[in-house]
C-alpha positions in Angstrom: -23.1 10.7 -5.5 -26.4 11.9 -3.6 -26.7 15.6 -3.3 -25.4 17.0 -0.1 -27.0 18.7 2.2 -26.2 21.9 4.3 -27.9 23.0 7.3 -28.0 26.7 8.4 -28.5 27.7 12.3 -29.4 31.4 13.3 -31.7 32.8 15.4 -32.5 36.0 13.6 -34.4 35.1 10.7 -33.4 38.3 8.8 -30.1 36.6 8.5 -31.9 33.4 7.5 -34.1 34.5 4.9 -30.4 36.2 3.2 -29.0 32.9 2.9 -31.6 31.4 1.7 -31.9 33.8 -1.0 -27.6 33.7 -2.0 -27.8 29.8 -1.7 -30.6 29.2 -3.8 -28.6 28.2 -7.1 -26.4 26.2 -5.3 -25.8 22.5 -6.1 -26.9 21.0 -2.4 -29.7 21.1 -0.3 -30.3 24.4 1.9 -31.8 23.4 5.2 -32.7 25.7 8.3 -33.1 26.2 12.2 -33.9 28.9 14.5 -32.1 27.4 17.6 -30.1 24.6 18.8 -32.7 22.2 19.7 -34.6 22.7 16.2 -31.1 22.0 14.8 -30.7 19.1 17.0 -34.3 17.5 15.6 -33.4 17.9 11.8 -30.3 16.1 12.3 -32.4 12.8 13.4 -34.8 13.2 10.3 -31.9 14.5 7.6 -28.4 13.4 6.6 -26.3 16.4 6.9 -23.0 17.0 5.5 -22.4 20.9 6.7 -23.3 22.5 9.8 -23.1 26.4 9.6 -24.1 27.7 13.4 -24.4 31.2 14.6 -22.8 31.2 18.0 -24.5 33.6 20.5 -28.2 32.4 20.2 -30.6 31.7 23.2 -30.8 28.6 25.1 -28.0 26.7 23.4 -25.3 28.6 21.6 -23.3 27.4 19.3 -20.5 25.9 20.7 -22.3 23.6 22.8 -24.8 23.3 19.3 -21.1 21.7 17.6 -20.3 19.8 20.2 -23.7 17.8 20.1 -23.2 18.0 16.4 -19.5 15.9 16.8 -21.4 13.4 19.2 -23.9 12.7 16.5 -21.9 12.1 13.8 -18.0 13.7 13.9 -17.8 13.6 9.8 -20.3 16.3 9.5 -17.9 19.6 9.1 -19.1 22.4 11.6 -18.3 26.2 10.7 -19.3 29.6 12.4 -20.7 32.4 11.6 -20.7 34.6 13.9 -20.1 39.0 14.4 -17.8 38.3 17.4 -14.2 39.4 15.6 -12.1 39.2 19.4 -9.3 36.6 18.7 -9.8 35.0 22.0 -13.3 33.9 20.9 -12.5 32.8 17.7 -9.5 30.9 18.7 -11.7 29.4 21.5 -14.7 28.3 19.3 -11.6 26.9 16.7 -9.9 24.5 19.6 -13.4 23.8 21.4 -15.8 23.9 18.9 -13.3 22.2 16.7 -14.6 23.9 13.5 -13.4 23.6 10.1 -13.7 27.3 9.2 -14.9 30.7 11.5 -16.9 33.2 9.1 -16.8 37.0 10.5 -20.6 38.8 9.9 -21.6 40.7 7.8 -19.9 38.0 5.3 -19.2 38.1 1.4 -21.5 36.0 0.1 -19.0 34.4 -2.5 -16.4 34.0 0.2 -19.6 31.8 2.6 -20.0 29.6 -1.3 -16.8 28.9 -1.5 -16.1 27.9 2.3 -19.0 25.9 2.0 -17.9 24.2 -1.1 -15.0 23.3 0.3 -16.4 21.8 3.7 -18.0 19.5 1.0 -15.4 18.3 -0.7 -14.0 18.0 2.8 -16.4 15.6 3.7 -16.3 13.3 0.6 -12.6 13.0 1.4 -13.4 11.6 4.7 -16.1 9.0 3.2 -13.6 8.3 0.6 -10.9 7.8 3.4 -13.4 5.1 5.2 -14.1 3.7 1.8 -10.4 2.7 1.1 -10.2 1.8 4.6 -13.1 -0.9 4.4 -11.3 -1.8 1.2 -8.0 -2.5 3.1 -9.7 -4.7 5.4 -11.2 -6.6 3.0 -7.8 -7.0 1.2 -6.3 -8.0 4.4 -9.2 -10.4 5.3 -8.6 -12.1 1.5 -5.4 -12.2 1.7 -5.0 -14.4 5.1 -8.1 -16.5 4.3 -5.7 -17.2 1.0 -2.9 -18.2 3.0 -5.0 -20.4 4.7 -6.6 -22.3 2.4 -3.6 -22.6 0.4 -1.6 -24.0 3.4 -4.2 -26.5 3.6 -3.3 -27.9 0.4 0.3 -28.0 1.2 0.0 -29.6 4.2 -2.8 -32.1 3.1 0.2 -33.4 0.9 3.4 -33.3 3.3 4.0 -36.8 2.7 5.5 -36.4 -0.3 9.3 -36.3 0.3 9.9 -33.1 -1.9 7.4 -31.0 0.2 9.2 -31.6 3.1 12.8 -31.7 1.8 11.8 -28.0 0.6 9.3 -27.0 3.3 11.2 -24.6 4.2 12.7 -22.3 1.5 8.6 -22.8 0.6 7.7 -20.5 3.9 10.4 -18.5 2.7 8.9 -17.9 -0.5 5.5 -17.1 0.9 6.5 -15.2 3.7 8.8 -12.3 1.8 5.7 -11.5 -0.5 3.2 -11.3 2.5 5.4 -9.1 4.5 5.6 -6.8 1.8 2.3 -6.4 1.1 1.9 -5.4 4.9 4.2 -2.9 4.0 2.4 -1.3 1.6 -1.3 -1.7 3.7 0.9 0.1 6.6 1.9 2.6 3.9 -1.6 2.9 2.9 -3.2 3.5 6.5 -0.4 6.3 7.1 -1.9 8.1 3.7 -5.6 7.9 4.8 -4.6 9.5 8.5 -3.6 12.8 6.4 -5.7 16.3 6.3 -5.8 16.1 2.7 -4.6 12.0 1.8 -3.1 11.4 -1.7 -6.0 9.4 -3.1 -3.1 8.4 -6.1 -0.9 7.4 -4.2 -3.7 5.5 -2.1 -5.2 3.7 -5.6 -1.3 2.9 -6.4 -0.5 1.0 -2.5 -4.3 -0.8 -3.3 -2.8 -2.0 -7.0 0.6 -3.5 -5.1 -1.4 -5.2 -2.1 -4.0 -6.3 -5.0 -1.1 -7.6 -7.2 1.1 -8.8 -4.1 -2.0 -11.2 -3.6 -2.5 -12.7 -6.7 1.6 -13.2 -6.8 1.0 -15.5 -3.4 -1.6 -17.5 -5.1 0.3 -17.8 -8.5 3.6 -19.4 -6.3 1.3 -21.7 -4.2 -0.1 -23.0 -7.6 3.2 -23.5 -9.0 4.3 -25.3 -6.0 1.6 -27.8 -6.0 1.8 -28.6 -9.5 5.1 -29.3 -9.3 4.7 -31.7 -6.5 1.5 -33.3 -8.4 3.2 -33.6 -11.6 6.8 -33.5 -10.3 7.8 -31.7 -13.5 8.4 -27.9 -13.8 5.7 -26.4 -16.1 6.5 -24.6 -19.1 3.2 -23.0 -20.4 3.2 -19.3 -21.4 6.0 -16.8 -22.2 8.0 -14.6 -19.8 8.9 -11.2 -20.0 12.2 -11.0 -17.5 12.5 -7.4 -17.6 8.8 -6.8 -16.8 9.4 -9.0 -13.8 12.3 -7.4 -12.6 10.7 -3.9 -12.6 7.5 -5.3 -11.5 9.7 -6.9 -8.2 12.0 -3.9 -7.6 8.9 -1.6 -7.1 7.0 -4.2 -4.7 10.2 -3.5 -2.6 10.2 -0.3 -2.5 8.5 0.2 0.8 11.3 -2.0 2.2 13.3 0.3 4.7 16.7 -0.9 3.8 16.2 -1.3 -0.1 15.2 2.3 -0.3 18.9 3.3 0.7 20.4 1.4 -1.8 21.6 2.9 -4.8 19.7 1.4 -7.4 21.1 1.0 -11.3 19.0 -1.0 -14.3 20.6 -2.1 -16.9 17.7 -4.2 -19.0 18.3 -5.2 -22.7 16.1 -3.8 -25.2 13.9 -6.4 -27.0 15.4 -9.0 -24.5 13.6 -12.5 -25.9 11.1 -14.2 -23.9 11.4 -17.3 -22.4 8.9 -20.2 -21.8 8.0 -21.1 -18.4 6.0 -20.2 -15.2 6.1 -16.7 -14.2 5.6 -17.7 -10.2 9.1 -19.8 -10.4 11.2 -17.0 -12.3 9.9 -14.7 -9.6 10.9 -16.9 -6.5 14.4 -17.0 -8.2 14.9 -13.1 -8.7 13.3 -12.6 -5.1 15.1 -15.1 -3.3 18.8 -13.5 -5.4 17.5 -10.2 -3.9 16.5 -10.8 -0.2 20.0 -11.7 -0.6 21.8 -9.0 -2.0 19.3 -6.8 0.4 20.9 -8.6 3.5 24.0 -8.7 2.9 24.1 -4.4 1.9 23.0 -4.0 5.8 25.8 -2.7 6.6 27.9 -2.2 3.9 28.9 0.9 2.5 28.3 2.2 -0.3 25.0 0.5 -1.1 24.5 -0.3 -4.1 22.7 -2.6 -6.1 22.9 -3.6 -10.2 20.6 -5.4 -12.3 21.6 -6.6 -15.3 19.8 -8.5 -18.8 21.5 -9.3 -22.0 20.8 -12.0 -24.6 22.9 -14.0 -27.4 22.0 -16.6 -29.6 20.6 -19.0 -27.2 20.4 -17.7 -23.6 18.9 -15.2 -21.8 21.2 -13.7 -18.9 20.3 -11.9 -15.6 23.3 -10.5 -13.4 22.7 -9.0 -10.1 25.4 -7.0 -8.6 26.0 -5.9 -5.0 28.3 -4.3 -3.0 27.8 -6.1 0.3 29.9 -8.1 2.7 30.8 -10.7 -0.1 31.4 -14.6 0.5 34.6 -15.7 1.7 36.7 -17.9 -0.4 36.1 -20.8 2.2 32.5 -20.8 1.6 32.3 -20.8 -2.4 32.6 -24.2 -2.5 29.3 -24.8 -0.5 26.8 -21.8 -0.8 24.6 -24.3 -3.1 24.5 -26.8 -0.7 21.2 -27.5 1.1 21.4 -26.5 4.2 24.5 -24.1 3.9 24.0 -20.6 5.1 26.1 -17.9 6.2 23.2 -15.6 7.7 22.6 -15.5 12.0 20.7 -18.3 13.0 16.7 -17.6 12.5 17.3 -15.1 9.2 18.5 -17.4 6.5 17.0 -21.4 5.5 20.2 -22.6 3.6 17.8 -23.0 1.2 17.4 -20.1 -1.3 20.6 -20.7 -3.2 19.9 -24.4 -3.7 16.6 -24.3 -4.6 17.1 -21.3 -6.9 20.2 -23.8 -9.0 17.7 -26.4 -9.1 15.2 -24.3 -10.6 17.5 -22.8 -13.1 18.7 -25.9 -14.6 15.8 -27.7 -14.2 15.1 -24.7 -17.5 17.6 -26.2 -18.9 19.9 -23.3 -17.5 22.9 -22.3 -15.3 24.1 -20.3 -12.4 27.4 -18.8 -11.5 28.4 -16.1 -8.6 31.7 -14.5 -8.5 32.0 -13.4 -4.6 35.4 -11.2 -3.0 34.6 -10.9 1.1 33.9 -7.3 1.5 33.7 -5.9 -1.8 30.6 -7.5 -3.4 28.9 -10.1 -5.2 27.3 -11.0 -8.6 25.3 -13.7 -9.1 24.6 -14.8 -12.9 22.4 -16.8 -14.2 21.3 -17.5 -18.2 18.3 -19.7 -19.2 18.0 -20.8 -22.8 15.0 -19.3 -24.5 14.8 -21.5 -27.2 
């Protein structure tokens, strides 16, 4: 980081020479004017970070001096120093002057080091806060040129029957992931209009959009290999429980999952199985949205995840306490087409593209349902 620099304005020169002398050790750049107009010159030559302005001086005084000081460049932080201790006068150079800090003369010298300090560290919050925001954009920018591209492929190959037989649980699958991540850039714009932003917490909303991305382009691959090779691909190993977690966290900035009781239940050394990552994450998000919809309204909220092993199968059970499927409806929920959700929030989709998937693994699904007391959906897939 370049050496910052802070510029003193005074027009006694006793008073000048003094600060010099206290700030000589300092680790930024000193810099000086007599008067408003000498302060207004070296702000076209220098980069400034700190303005520190006397505020009765001739000609311009320092309130106007700040003001000019905004309209050039509204990151530099402004402070006063000034003998004038009535509370009107301070209060009015705070709310017009809109300083950072008002000094009283004659000042401790340790007291102006550490103000001054700080109005630096100020600053590099604010550049930091237009860093992540540039960052943001870019993220945002990716991720839709991503979309785009991607839906290019899809749709260059619509004429195959199974694209459009599943086009739509497909928009499903992309859209739930992509709201999410505009979730978390929402989240992240809230942190950087703070005083004093959580730069963790920032890096940690970056991570999710960053990993929310690459989750988008991992399903689109998966679905266009399938179509091309019209065979599910089994190529590395999958940790379920890392999955789950990894999923239940990306939701977290979902309004209504945050009021559900949560409670994890994952087997230790749960076995791996072999398989595509993207797919077993469209089957544990699409069981989700689910259980997520139907705890609207429901009360209490609450939601259980569940993974347990045997000899050959690995077994996920997801438990909710929401409005439950009637005994009517059973029969059909893995029908294509079959929904029970208003018209515009459900595909009649997820369920039977889910089944397929499962057994296509080689595996099998089962949900035990009572209207208005909950469901569990379970599903096992052989690992071996």
């Amino acid at each position: 980081m370049e050496k910052r620099k802070v510029l003193f304005v005074d027009d006694e020169q006793g008073i000048l020479r003094s600060i010099k002398r206290s700030m000589r050790s300092e680790p930024f750049y000193s810099l000086f004017a007599a008067n408003g107009q000498d302060a207004l010159k070296m702000l076209q030559k220098e980069k400034v970070q700190v303005v520190v302005s006397d505020l009765n001086m001739p000609g311009m005084d320092g309130l106007t001096l700040l003001r000019k000081v905004a309209e050039h460049d509204s990151d530099i932080i402004r402070l006063i120093l000034s003998g004038q201790s009535e509370s009107m006068t301070i209060l009015n150079a705070i709310n017009e002057g809109n300083v950072y800090r008002y000094i009283l003369k004659p000042w401790s010298d340790l007291d102006l080091k550490i103000t001054i300090h700080q109005s630096i560290d100020l600053y590099n919050v604010k550049q930091e806060r237009k860093e992540f925001l540039v960052k943001l954009k870019k993220y945002s920018h990716s991720l839709e040129e991503t979309v785009k591209k991607r839906t290019k492929e899809i749709l260059a190959i619509q004429n195959k029957a199974e694209i459009g037989k599943y086009a739509s649980q497909i928009v499903n699958n992309l859209n739930n992931p992509l709201q999410d991540i505009r979730g978390w850039i929402d989240l992240s714009n809230f942190v950087l209009i703070q005083d004093n932003p959580d730069l963790t917490k920032l890096k940690d909303h970056l991570n999710f959009i960053q990993s929310g991305i690459c989750d988008i382009e991992d399903q689109i691959a998966a679905i266009l290999n399938h179509v091309r090779k019209n065979t599910l691909i089994k190529n590395e190993p999958i940790n379920i429980n890392k999955i789950i977690k990894k999923e239940l966290i990306f939701y977290e900035n979902n309004s209504g999952f945050k009021k559900i009781e949560k409670k994890l239940m994952l087997a230790d050394s749960l076995p791996f199985i072999m398989g595509n990552p993207a797919q077993i994450k469209q089957v544990f998000d699409n069981i989700l949205k689910n259980s997520i919809d139907a705890l609207s309204e429901a009360r209490p909220k609450r939601l259980a995840v569940k993974t347990c092993s045997d000899a050959k199968f690995v077994t996920i059970k997801i438990t909710d306490t929401g409005k439950g499927i009637s005994r009517e409806h059973l029969p059909r929920i893995f029908s294509p087409g079959f929904t029970t959700k208003s018209v515009g929030k459900g595909s009649g989709l997820g369920l039977a593209s889910v089944k397929a998937m499962i057994e296509a693994y080689g595996g099998r699904i089962r949900i035990d349902s009572k209207e208005d007391i909950g469901t569990s959906v379970i599903m096992s897939i052989p690992y071996q």
